[in-house]
C-alpha positions as CSV (number, residue, x, y, z in Angstrom):
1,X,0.0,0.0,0.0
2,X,1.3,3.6,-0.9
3,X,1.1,6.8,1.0
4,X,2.4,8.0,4.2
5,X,4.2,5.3,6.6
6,X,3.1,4.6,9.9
7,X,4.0,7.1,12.3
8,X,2.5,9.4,15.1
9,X,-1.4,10.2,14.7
10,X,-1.6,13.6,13.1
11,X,-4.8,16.5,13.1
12,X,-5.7,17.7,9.7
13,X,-7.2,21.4,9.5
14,X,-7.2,24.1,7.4
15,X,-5.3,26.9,7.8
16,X,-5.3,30.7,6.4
17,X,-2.0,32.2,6.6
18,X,-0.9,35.7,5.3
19,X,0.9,35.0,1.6
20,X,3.7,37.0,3.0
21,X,3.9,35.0,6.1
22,X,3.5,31.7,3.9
23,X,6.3,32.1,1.3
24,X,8.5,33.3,4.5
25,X,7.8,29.8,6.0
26,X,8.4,28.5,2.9
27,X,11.9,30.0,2.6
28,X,12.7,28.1,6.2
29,X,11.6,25.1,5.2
30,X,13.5,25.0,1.9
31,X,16.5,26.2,3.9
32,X,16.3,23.0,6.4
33,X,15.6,21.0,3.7
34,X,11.4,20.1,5.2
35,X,8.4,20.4,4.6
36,X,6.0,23.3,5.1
37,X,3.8,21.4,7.5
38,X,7.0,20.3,9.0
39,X,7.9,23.2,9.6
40,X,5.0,25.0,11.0
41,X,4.7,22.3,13.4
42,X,8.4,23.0,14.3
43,X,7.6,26.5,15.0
44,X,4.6,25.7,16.7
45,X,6.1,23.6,19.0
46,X,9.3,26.0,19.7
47,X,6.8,29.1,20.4
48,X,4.8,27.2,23.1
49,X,8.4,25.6,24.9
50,X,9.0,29.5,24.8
51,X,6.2,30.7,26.3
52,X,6.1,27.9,29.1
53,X,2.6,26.2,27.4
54,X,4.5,22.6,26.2
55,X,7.8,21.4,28.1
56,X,11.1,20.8,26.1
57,X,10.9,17.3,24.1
58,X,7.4,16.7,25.4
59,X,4.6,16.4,22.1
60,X,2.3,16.9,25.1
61,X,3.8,19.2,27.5
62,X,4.2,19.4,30.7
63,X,1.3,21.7,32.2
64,X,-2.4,21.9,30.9
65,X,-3.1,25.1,28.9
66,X,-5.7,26.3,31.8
67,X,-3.1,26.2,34.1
């Protein structure tokens, strides 16, 4: 069977993004050599270990968002 291996369940949604915001992720992925949903997962993830929301490493986190 073709398509995507096997691998960690991921959400599908829909997104609207600023062009100008979009080709600038797209520069970053190109750069590190991923995709754009690769990369706006990665960026994601680093702005909520920033803000204190999802711990470092953790897909989860380490504190609930109400908290």
């Amino acid at each position: 069977m073709a398509g995507r291996p096997p691998g960690p369940h991921r959400a599908a949604f829909a997104l609207r993004i600023d062009p100008n915001l979009l080709e600038a992720v797209k520069h970053c992925a190109n750069a590190e050599l991923r995709s754009v949903n690769a990369q706006i997962e990665i960026l994601i993830r680093e702005a909520l270990v920033k803000r204190g929301v999802l711990g470092k490493g953790r897909i989860g986190g380490d504190r609930q968002p109400d908290e």
